[in-house]
C-alpha positions as CSV (number, residue, x, y, z in Angstrom):
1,X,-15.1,-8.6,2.6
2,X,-15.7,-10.9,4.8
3,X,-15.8,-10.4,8.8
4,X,-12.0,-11.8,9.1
5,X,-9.9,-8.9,9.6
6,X,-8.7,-6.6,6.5
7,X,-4.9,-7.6,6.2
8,X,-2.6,-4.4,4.8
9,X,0.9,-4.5,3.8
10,X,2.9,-0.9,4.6
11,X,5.7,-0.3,2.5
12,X,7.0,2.8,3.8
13,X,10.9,3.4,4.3
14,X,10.3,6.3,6.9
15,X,10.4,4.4,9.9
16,X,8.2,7.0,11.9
17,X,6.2,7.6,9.4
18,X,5.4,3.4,8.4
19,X,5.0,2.9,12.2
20,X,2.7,6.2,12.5
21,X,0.7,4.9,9.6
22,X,0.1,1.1,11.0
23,X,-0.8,1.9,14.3
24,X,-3.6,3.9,13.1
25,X,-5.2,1.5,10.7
26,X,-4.4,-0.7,13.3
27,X,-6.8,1.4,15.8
28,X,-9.3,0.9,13.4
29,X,-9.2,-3.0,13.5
30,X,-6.6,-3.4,10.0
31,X,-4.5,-5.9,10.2
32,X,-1.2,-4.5,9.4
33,X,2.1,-6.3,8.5
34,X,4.8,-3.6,7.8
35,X,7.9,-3.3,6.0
36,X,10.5,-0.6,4.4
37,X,12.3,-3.0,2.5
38,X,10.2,-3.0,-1.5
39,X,12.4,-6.5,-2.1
40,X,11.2,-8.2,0.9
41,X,7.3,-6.6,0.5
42,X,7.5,-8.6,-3.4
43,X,8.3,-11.8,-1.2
44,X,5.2,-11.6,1.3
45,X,3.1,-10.3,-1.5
46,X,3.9,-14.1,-3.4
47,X,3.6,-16.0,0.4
48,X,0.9,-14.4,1.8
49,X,-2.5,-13.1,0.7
50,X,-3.0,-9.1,1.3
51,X,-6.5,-8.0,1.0
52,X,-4.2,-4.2,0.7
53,X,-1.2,-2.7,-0.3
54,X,-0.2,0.4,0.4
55,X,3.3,1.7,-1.1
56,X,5.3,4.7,-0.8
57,X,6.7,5.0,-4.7
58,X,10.6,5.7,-3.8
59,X,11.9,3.4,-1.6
60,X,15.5,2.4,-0.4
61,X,15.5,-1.1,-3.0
62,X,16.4,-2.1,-6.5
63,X,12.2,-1.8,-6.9
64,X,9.9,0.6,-6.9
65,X,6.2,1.0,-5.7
66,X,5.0,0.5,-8.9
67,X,7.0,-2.6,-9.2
68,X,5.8,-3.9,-5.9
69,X,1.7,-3.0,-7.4
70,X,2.7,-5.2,-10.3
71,X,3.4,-7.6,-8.4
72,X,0.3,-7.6,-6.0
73,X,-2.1,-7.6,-9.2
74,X,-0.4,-10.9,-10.4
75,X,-0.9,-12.5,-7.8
76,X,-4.5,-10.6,-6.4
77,X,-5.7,-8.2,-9.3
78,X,-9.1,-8.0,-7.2
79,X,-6.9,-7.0,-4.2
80,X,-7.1,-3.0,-3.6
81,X,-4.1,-0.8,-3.9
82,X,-2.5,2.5,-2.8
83,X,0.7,4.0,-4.2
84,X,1.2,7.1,-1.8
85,X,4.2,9.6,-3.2
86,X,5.9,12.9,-2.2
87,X,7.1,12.9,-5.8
88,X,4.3,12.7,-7.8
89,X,3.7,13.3,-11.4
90,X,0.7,12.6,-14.1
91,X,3.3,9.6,-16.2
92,X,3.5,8.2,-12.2
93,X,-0.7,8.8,-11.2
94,X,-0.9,7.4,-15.1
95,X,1.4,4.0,-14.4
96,X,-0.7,3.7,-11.1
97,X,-4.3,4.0,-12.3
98,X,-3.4,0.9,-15.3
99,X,-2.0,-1.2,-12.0
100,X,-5.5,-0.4,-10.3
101,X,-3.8,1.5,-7.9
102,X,-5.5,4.7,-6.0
103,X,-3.0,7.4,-6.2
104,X,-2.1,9.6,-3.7
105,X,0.2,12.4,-2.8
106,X,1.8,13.5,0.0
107,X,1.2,14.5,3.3
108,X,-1.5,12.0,3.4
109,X,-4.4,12.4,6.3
110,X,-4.9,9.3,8.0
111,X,-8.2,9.7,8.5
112,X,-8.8,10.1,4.5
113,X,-6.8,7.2,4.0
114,X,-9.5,4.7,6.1
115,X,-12.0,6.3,4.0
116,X,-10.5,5.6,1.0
117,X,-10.2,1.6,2.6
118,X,-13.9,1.9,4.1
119,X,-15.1,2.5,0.6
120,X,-15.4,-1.0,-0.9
121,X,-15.8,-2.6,2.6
């Protein structure tokens, strides 16, 4: 990537949690746009470009996390991708890994999480 900063898109419906999660990728120079809402995340995904999404899989919305990856490899398949879940399962690590999604449970580490980001930098 280039040396513009990494934008993220946080779709997390636990407030503490989402607002946890930003201000720490934040600290490490990630540009983070959040939201808890998986019907408003489909609309920035199609207005703006996100060099990474990271979803929780269960949110509080008509879609999903996987629905919300699907969308974000339309319109940027070389985009990376999280799907983070409390309620996991192989079909779900299965769905995630054909969306090019990296796949991971719950309680996440915050510090493996930038390391999982830092990877392909």
């Amino acid at each position: 990537m280039s040396n513009m900063p990494v934008s993220i898109l946080l779709i997390e419906n636990n407030t503490l949690s989402r607002q946890n999660m930003a201000a720490y990728l934040e600290s490490f120079g990630y540009l983070v746009t959040q939201t808890e809402d998986g019907d408003e995340a489909v609309k920035l995904i199609n207005d703006i470009k996100f060099d990474v999404v990271i979803t929780d899989l269960q949110l509080q919305c008509m879609v999903n996390g996987l629905d919300i990856l699907a969308s974000h490899k339309k319109v940027s398949p070389e985009a990376k991708s999280f799907l983070i879940t409390a309620f996991g399962s192989d079909e779900v690590r299965k769905q995630a890994g054909s969306l090019g999604a990296i796949y991971v449970e719950k309680p996440i580490r915050l510090s493996d999480l930038v390391a999982l980001l830092r990877a392909d930098e």
